[in-house]
C-alpha positions, 0 to 999 in steps of 0.5 A: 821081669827087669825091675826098676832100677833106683839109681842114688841120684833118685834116692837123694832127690826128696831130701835135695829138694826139702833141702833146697827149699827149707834151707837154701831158699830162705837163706838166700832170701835173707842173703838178698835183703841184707844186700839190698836196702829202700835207700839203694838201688841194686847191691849193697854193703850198706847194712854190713857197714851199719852192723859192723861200724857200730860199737853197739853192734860189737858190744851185742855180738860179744855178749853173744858169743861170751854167754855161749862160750860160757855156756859151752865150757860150763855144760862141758864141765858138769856134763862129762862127769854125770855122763862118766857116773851113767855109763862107768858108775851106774851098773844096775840097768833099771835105774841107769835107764831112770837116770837116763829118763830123768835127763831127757824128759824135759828136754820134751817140756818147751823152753817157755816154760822152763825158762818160766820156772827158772824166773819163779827160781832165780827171783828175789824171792825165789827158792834159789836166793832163799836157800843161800840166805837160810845157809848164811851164804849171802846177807841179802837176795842177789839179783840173778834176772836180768844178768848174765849169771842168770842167762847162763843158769837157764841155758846150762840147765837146757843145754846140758843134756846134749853134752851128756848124751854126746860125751856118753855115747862116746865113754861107752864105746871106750873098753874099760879094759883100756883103761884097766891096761894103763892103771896095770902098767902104774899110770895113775887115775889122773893120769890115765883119764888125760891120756887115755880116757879123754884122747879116746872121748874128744869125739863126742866132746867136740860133738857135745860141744859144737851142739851146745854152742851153735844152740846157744848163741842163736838161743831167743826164748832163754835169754829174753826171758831171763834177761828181762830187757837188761842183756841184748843178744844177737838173736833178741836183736834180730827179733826185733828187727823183724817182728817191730820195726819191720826192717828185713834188711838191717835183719838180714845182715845181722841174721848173716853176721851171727851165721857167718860167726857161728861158722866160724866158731865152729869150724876153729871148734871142729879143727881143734878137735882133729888136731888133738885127735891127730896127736894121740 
């Protein structure tokens, strides 16, 4: 008996069509009505003109992308050394598989609440500015909600554990033998990480990063929440646009900027990387 044969075509059809339809679709429904406007008939760049033309807009779009470059660089300088100390430190497999629990676990807590704890931290009152005033590092409270400082606090905190776990992956399939290779022949710890460990990482940096970024600058509840009305972000903005003043135009052509941005961002992201790849 001949047994059907399942070409890849009809192996790819499920995911095409929820691709399409969860995917495609709503990004041309909203492409649509960012070309489109009640005041126009047919197409338009009238919307793009009123996010672009306008100071306010690039004033929003900067703090945007400053808090998740900000975001980025920071989750990448404390997550690759506490990503080193679980996979070159940490030798005792019971407790590397705590560390590693201890990392993800609130990951599996939603953003509002964190986001939540994070405001009862960073408050006037909070454990956060206590401490520093019973240290003697400040005189009087600092005022972290409704700043970028605190934005950036809570995003580090939420974001963190994708670079860790990205930078980790990548250490652990790096032999350590490499490395004990470049110490024989007199190279130096400094100089053996710059030009052995990291060249051999930059994957999962690059990964890591990109994941934290694209994150980041579409972050809502975080920002919202810490900025306490004070700091506008792109996504806090578009928000707005579609849930009080109902205009899905002047929505979609701000949801479409932050897209065609973000795109970017990443693609100068992801050519970097294959440069520095390409050079080592």
């Amino acid at each position: 008996m001949n047994r059907p044969v399942v070409t890849p075509l009809v192996m790819m059809a499920a995911p095409i069509v929820f691709f399409t339809a969860f995917f495609l679709a709503p990004l041309a429904v909203v492409l649509l009505a960012s070309l489109t406007s009640p005041e126009t008939h047919g197409v338009s760049l009238a919307n793009y003109v009123r996010v672009l033309a306008d100071q306010y807009h690039w004033g929003v779009i900067l703090v945007t992308f400053r808090i998740a470059c900000l975001s980025t660089l920071a989750c990448l300088l404390l997550g690759y050394p506490l990503a080193w100390y679980l996979v070159r430190v940490v030798r005792w497999g019971p407790w590397r598989r705590i560390c590693v629990i201890l990392l993800v676990v609130p990951m599996l807590t939603s953003n509002i609440v964190r986001s939540f704890g994070w405001m009862v931290l960073l408050g006037r009152n909070g454990l956060v500015n206590q401490t520093l005033l019973a240290t003697g590092a400040i005189e009087r409270p600092v005022r972290f909600l409704g700043t970028e400082l605190g934005i950036l606090i809570g995003m580090v905190y939420v974001l963190l554990p994708f670079v860790v776990l990205a930078v980790g992956n990548a250490l652990a399939q790096v032999d350590p033998a490499v490395e004990q290779a470049s110490a024989d022949l007199g190279a130096s710890p400094a100089e053996t990480f710059r030009y052995v460990t990291l060249p051999l990482t930059l994957p999962g940096v690059v990964a890591g990063a990109i994941m934290v970024f694209t994150l980041a600058v579409s972050a809502y509840v975080t920002p919202a929440l810490l900025s306490g009305g004070r700091v506008t972000v792109l996504s806090m903005l578009i928000f707005q646009q579609y849930s009080a003043t109902f205009d899905f135009h002047y929505g979609g052509a701000l949801s479409i900027v932050l897209l065609v941005f973000t795109l970017v961002m990443v693609a100068l992201a992801g050519r970097v990387g294959e440069i520095r790849g390409g050079a080592r």
